[in-house]
C-alpha positions in Angstrom: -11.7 13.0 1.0 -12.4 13.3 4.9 -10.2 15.1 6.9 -8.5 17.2 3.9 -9.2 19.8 1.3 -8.4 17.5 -1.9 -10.8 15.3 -3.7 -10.5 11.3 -4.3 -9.0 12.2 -8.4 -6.0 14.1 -7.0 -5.3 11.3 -4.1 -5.2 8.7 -6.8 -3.4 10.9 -8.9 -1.0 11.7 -6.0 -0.2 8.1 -5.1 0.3 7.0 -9.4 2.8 9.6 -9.4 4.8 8.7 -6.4 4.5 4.7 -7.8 6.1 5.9 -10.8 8.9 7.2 -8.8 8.2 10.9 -8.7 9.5 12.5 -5.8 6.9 14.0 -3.1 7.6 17.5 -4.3 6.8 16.9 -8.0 3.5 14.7 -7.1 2.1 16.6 -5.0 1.9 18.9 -7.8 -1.6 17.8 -8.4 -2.9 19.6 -5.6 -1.3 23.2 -6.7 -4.7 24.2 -7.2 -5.7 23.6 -3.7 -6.3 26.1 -0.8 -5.2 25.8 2.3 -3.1 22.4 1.6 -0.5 21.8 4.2 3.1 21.4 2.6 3.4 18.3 4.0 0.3 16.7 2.5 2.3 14.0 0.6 3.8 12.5 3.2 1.0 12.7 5.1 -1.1 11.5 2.1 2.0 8.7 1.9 1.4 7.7 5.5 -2.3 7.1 5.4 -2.4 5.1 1.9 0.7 3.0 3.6 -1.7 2.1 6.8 -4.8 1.6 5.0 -2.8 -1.4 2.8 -0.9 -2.6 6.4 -4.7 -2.8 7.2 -6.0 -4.7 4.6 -2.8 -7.2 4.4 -3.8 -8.3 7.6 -7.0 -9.1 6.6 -6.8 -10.1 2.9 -4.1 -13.1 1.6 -2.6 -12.8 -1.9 -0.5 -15.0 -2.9 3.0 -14.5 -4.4 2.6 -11.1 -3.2 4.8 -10.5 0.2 7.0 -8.3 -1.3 4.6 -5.8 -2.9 3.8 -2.4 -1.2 1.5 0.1 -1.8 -0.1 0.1 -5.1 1.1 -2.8 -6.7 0.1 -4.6 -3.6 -3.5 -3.3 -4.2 -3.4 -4.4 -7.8 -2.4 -8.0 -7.4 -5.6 -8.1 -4.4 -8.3 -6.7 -7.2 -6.5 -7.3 -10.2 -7.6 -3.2 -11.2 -5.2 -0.2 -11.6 -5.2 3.2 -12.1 -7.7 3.6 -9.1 -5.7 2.8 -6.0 -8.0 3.4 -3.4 -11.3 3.3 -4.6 -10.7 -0.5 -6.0 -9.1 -1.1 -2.7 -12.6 0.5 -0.9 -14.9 -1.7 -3.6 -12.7 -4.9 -2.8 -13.0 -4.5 0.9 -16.8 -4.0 0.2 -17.5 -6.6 -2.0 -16.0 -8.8 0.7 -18.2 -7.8 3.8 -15.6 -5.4 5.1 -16.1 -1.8 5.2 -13.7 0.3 3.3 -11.0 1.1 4.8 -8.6 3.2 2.6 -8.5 6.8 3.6 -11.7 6.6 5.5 -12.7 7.8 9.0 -13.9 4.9 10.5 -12.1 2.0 12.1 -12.7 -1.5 10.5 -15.6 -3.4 10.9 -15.9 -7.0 9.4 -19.5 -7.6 8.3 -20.2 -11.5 9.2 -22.9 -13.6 7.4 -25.6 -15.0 9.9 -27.8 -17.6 9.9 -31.4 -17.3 10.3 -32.1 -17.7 13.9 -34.9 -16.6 17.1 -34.3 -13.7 18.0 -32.8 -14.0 21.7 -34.0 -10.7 23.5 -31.6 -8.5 25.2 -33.2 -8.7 29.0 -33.4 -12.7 28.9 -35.0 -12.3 32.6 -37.8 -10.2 31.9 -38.9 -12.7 29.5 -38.9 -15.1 32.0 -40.8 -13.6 34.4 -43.6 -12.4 31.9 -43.5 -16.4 30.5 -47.8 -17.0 29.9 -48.7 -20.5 31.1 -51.7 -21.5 29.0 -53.9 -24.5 30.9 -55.9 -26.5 29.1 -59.8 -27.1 29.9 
């Protein structure tokens, strides 16, 4: 994951833990094998997952869901579990958004567009170089 010394399995494996009411301590247990981890890595690992779904919310509707945080809120938008973030990252990619769970980049919303002319950055100069054909 960017930013940190743990891979995308332990995240997930993090956050499942902490939905099935673990406490921080005994989650982040998954990353004893880590080196340099920070003590606080859950609740920073907490804090990130919680603004990548604020994020999406605001994008994304479900239904029936206003109540739902976190994970659950994830699985009633793509209907998958077990994979918090990485069906939250395919959801928001399948949808012309980039992913936005624990990434580094801010969110970008991928429009369609139509087929159109090209309209040239420097609208002047194309003015001014405008060929004028006469006829004989």
């Amino acid at each position: 994951m960017p930013g940190t010394s743990i891979g995308t399995q332990e995240a997930e494996s993090y956050l499942l833990l902490r939905d099935q009411g673990q406490g921080r301590g005994r989650a982040a247990g998954v990353f004893s094998g880590q080196k340099a981890m920070s003590v606080n890595h859950g609740a920073v690992l907490d804090h990130a997952f919680r603004v990548a779904v604020d994020r999406a919310r605001a994008i994304f509707v479900v239904e029936g869901a206003e109540r739902l945080r976190g994970s659950e809120w994830v699985q009633a938008l793509t209907g998958e579990t077990g994979h918090p973030m990485a069906s939250l990252n395919q959801y928001c990619l399948e949808r012309r958004v980039n992913a936005i769970c624990l990434t580094r980049y801010t969110i970008h919303l991928f429009a369609e567009r139509a087929a159109r002319e090209p309209t040239p950055h420097n609208s002047g100069a194309v003015a001014r170089w405008r060929v004028v054909v006469d006829s004989w």
